[in-house]
FINUKOL-529777 format. One record per residue (C-alpha): residue in three letters; residue number from 1; x, y, z. Coordinates in Angstrom, 3 decimals, decimal comma. Layout:
<rs>
  res    n         u         v         w
  ALA  NUM         X         Y         Z
...
</rs>
This chain:
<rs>
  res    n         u         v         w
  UNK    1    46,226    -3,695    35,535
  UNK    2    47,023    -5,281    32,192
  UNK    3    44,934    -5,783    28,985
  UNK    4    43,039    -8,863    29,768
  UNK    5    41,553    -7,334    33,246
  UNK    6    40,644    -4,235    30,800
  UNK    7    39,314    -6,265    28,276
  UNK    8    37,297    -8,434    30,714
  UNK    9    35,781    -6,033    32,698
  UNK   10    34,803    -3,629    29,259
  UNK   11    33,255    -6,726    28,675
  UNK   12    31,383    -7,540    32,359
  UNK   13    29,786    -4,077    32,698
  UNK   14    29,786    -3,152    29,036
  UNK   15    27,542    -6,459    27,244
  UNK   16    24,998    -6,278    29,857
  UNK   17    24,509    -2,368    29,590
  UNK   18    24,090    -2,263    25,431
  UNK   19    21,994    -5,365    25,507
  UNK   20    19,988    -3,552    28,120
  UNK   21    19,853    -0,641    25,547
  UNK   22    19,069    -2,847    22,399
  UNK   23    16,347    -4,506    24,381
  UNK   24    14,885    -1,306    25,600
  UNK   25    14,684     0,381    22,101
  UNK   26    12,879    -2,818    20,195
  UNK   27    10,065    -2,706    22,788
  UNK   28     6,474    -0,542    22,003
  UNK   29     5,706     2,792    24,035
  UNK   30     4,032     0,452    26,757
  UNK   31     7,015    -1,696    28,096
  UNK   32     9,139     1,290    28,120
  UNK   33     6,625     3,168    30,473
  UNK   34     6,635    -0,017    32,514
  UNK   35    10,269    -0,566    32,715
  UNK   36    10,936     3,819    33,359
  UNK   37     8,222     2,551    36,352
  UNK   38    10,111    -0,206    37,789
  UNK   39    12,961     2,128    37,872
  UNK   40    11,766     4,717    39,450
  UNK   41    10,632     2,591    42,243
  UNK   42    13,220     2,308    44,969
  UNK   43    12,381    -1,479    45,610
  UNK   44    13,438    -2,858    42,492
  UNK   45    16,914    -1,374    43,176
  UNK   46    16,939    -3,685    46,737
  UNK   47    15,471    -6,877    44,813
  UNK   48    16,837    -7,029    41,168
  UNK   49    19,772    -4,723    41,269
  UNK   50    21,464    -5,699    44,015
  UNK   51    21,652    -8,647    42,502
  UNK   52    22,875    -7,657    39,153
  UNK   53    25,437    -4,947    40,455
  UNK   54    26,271    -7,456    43,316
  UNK   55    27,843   -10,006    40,935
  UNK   56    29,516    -6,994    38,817
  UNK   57    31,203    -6,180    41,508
  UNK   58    31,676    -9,375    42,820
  UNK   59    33,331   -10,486    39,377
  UNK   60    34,910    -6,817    38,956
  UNK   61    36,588    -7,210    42,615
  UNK   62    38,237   -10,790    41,290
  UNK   63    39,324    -9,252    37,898
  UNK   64    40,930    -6,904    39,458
  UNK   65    42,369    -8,537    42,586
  UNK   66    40,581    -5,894    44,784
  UNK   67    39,430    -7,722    47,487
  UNK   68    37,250    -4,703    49,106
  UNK   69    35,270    -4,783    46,026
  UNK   70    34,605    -8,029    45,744
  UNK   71    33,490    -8,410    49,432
  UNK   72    31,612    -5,524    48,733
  UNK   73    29,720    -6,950    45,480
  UNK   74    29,123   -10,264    47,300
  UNK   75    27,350    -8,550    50,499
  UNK   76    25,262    -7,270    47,831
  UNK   77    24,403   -10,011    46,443
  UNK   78    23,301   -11,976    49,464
  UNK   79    21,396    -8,731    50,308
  UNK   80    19,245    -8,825    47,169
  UNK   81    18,904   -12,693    46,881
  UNK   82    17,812   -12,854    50,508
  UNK   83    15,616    -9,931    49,883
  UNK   84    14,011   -11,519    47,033
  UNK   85    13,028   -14,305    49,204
  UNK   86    11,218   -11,486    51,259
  UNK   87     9,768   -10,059    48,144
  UNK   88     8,807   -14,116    47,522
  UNK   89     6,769   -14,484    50,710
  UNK   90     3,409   -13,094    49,350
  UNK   91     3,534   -15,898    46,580
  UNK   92     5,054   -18,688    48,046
  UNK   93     6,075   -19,665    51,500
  UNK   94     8,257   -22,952    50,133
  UNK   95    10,450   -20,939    47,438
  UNK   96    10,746   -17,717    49,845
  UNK   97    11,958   -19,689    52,701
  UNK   98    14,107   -21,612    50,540
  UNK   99    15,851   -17,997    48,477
  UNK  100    16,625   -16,801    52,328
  UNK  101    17,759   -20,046    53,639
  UNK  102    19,837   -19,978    50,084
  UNK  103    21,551   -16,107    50,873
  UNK  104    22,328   -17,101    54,187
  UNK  105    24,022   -20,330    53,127
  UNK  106    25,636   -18,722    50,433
  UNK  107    27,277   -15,782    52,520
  UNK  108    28,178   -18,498    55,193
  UNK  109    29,780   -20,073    52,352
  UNK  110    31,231   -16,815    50,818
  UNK  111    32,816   -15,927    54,871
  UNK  112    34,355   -19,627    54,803
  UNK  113    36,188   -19,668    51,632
  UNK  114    37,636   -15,764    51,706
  UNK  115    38,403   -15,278    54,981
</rs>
């Protein structure tokens, strides 16, 4: 691996974790009880971080030239974006249908181009 891949994936996995961290310590007592909440609870993991880890693997498998990872990144990410339409259901029928229809596309997509 040579200095750019370094450099680019410091950069991938290390700007969204300290801008995470900056963000956390400028909120009030409240939002960081609500955000240690949402962490706790095993369904954010399936909704919103499957999608964020998805694409850092995704991107990190690319960088890299390891295919296995970025398979495994984009099966993640079609697992949390079609799980967010789930999630969607309650709210609206329209934009749920339309996330899931969306993942599956996507990964159809994803299976044509890579394999």
């Amino acid at each position: 691996m040579d200095a750019v891949q370094i450099v680019f994936l410091v950069l991938l996995w290390g700007v969204p974790i300290v801008r995470f961290i900056q963000m956390y310590r400028k909120m009030n007592e409240e939002e960081q009880a609500e955000i240690k909440a949402s962490l706790k609870n095993p369904l954010y993991y399936l909704d919103d971080g499957f999608r964020y880890i998805g694409f850092a693997l995704m991107f990190s498998g690319m960088i890299t030239f390891i295919p296995i990872i970025q398979h495994i990144g984009a099966s993640i990410l079609f697992i949390g974006w079609f799980y967010g339409g789930l999630d969607l259901l309650d709210k609206s029928v329209k934009q749920s249908v339309g996330l899931m229809s969306f993942a599956v596309l996507m990964a159809g997509v994803y299976y044509l181009i890579w394999t």
